[in-house]
N, C-alpha and C positions, 0 to 999 in steps of 0.2 A: 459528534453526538455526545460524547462523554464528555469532552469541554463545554457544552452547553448544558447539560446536565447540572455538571459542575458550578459554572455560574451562577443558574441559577436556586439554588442550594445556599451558593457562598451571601443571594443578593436576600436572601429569608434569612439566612444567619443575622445578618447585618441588622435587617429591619426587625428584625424580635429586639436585639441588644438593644436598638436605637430606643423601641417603643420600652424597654426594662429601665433604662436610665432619665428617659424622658418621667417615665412612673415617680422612679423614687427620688427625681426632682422635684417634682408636683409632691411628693408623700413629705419630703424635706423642708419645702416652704411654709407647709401649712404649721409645721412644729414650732411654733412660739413660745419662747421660755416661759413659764407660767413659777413668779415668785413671790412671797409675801411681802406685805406693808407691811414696817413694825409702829408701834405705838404711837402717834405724833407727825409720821412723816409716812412720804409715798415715795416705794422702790424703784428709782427709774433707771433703766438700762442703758448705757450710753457706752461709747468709742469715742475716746478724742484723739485719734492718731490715725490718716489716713492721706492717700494719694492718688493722685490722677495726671493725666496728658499734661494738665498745667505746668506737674513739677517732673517728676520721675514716675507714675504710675502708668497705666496702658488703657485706661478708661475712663469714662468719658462723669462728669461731675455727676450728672443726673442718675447715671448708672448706679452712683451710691447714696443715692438716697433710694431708690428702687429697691436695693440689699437690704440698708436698713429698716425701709419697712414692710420688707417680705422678712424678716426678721426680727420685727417688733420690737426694733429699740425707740424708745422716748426722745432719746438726743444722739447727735453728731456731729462732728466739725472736721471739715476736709483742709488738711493742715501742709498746704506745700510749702517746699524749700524754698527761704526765698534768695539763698546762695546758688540755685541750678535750674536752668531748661533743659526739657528732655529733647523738644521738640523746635527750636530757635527758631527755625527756616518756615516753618506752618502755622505756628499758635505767636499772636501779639504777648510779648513780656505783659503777664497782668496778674497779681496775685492775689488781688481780689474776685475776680471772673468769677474764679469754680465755688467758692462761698453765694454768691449771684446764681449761678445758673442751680445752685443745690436749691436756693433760698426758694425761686423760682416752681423748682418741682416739688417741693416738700406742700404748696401749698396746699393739694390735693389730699393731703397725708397728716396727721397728726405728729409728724415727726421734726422736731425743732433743734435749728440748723444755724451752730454757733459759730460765729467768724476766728479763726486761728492760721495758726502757721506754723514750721519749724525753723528753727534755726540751726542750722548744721555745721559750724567750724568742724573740722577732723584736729583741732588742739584740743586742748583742755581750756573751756568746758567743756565742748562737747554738744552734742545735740541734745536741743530743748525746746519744746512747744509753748505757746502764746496762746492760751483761748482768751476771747474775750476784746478781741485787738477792734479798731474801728478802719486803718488804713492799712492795710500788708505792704501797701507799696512804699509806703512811707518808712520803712525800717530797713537802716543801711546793713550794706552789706561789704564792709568797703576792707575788709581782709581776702576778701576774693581777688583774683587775679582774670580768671577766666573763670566761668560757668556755664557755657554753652555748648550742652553733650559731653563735658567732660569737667571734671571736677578739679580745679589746679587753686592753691589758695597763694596768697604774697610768701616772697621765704621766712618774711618775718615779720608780721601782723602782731603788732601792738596791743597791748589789754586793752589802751582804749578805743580802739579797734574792736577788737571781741564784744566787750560790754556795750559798746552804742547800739545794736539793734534791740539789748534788752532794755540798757535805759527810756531807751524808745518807746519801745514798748509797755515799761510801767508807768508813762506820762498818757499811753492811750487806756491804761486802766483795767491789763493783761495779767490773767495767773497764770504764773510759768512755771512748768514741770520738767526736771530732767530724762532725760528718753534714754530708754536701754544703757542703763551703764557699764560698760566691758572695756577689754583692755585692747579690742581693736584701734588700732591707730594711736594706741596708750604708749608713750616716752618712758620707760620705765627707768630709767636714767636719771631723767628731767623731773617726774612728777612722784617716783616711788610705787609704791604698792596700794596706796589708799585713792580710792575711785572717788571719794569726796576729795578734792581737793585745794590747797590755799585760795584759789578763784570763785570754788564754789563757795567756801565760806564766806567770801567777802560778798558774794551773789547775796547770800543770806543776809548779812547783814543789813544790806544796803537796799533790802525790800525786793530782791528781784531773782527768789528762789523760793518757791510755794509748797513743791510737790515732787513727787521721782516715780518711774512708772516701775511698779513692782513686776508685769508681765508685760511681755510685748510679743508679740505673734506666736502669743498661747505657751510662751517660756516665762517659766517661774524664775526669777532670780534674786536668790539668797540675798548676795550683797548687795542689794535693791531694799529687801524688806528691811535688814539691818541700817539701812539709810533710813529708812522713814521714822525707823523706832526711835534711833537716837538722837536725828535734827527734829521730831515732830512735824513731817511731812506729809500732805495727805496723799494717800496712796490710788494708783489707776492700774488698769488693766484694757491694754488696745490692743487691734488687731495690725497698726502699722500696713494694711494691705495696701499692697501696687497693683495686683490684678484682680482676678476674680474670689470672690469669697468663698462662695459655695464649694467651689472644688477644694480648697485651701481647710477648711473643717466640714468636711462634707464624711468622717465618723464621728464628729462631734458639734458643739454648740460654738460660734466664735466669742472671745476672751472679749470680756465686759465690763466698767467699772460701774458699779450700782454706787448708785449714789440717793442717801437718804435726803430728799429734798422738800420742804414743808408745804410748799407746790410745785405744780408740774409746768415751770416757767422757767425764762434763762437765767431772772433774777433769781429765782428759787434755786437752781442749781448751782449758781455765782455762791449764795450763801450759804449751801453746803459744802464747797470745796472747800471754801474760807473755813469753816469750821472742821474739816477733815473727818465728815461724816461721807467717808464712802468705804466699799469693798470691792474684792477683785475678785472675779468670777470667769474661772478657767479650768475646762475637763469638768473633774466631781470635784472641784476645792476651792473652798472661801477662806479667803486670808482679810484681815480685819481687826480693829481693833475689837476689847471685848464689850465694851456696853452696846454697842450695833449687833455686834455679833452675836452675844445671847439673847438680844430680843430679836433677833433674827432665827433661830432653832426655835425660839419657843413660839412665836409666831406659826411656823411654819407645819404644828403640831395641832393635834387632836388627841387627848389622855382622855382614859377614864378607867379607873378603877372598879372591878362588879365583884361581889362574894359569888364564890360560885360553890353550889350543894352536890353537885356531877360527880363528886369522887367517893362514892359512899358515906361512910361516916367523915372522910376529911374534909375540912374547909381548907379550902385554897383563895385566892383571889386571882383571878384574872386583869391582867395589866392591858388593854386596847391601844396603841399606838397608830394612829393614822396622819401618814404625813401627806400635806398637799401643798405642797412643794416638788421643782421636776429635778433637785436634786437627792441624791442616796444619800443619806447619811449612816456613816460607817462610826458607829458607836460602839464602846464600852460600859454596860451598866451595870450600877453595883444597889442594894438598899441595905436595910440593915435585917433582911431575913432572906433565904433563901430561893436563887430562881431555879428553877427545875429546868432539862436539858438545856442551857445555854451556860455552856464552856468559858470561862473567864469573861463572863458576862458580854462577849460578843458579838456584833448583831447588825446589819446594813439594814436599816430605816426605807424600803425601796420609794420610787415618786407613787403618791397615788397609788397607796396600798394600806393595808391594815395590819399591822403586827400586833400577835396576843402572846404576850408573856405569864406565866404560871407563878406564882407568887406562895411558896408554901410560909404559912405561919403558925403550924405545928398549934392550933388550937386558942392561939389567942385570939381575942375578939379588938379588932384594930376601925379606930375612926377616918385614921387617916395612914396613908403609906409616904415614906420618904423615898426620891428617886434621883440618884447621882448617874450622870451621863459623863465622859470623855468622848469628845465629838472629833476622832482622831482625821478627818477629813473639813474641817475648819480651826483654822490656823490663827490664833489672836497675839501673837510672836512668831519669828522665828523658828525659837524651837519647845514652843507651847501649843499644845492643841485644847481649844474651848473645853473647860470645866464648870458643870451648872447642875443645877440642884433644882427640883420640884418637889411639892408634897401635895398628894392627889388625898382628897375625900373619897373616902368609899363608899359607896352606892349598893342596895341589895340588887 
């Protein structure tokens, strides 16, 4: 009797848990980034790095386009290896399929679904993405040895070897970005300590290095953003997923590259990479260069300046700060008169909230106010966080 009891106790435990997670999936899907246009162009949300049964992932093509647009991104591109099968023995060799079968379910869906792939040597270079490609199958792979279930390359695969899937690739008319650069499978012998290396430069040269992914599954990495700054790279931010997303940033938003694009087309995103109008959006922080970047915060803002007569004889001004934007911004603000309770002028900006700042100006009658931000939560370098300037009219 007490074992049945029991049971049934343990089968209502289960089924509340099941129906609590069932909820705050349902509560999770509906949360769609919600972020500003800036001036000229339209913010679109995109992941170019992703995988599935084709190459090394565990689901199924359609499955992420499904993600994506229970997540409201703009664009996509499912980018398998085309040096590995995960699955040889079940799935036809085809590295076109999973761009097919996405292309296919996207059509239901406003979410446009760019043909790519990766290229994965464990040398140097190193792995690097193709968006934009027209035949995946058509890009050798011929430093491999084996690739079926197991990853074995030739003992000694030749540059030109290495470079033929990219030259390939840049005759199909592919921008290629270098993917997470670390020093796994790094010869530190052979290639030193510098992650850009004589290959990639020559990559550069020779037209067949565009971009470097500054985050990959939601990892920020330094010697990533310092690649972009000094080759003038346009910079990405993907989620690299094999399995399922949602559990994967299920306390947070999955890693995005926003890309400023003058339409919301492939051509239109083609010529934003080309011009290296994108950011990278991961956690609470935007890294970015700075003209996207401050018209990005200021976009994303609502000011306005009011006199206010509420303090008896003092005039004050009230500062209104409404950001509609779903990221915080974790600022520093400074003018040239005093703000009242806020401590070294610091302040998190929350989404979809009003902040009122206290402006004393000791009896001067002011037409306009000046207003200096340090936006220590978007990054326009390395080791620079966004600096901008406003001057609000005052208003009675």
């Amino acid at each position: 009797m007490k074992l049945k009891k029991f049971t049934y106790l343990l089968l209502a435990g289960l089924l509340c848990f099941g129906a609590e997670l069932q909820a705050q999936s349902v509560k999770k899907a509906e949360e769609k980034v919600k972020l500003p246009d800036i001036p000229g162009y339209q913010t679109l949300k995109c992941d170019f790095h992703m995988h599935t049964v084709f190459s090394d992932g565990h689901v199924w093509p359609s499955f992420r386009l499904y993600e994506a647009n229970r997540d409201g991104l703009d664009a996509i591109s499912i980018t398998e290896h085309i040096d590995y099968e995960g699955y040889p023995d079940e799935i036809k060799k085809d590295y076109n399929k999973s761009h097919q079968i996405a292309t296919e379910s996207a059509a239901k869906t406003d979410v446009l679904v760019i043909q790519g792939v990766e290229i994965s040597p464990r040398v140097t270079p190193y792995h690097h993405n193709a968006l934009f490609v027209k035949d995946a199958n058509k890009l050798p792979a011929d430093y491999m040895k084996d690739g079926k279930k197991k990853f074995v390359m030739k003992d000694n695969p030749t540059e030109k070897q290495l470079l033929a899937p990219f030259r390939d690739a840049k005759k199909q008319g592919a921008f290629i970005f270098y993917n997470h650069p670390n020093y796994r499978w790094w010869d530190k012998d052979k290639y030193g300590l510098d992650l850009f290396s004589d290959l990639h430069r020559k990559m550069l040269e020779e037209g067949l290095l565009h971009g470097v992914e500054v985050v990959n599954s939601g990892i920020y990495n330094l010697e990533a953003h310092r690649m972009a700054e000094k080759y003038n790279l346009t910079m990405f931010a993907n989620s690299d997923e094999h399995r399922d997303i949602s559990y994967t940033y299920r306390h947070s938003h999955r890693p995005m590259t926003l890309v400023f694009a003058a339409e919301r087309s492939e051509d239109g995103i083609r010529e934003a990479l080309q011009a290296r109008r994108t950011a990278v959006y991961f956690d609470n922080y935007l890294v970015g260069r700075e003209q996207e970047m401050d018209a990005f915060f200021k976009a994303s803002l609502d000011i306005k300046a009011v006199k206010s007569t509420q303090r008896n004889v003092e005039p004050v001004i009230l500062i209104h700060i409404q950001n509609n934007a779903d990221i915080p911004y974790d600022v520093v603000c400074q003018s040239d008169y005093d703000f009242e309770n806020l401590p070294l002028g610091r302040i998190t900006l929350k989404p979809h909230e009003t902040t009122t700042l206290t402006l004393k100006t000791l009896w001067q009658e002011l037409q306009e106010v000046p207003l200096r931000f340090e936006v220590q939560n978007v990054l326009v370098s390395p080791e620079k966080a966004l600096q901008t300037e406003l001057r609000l009219r005052v208003t009675e």
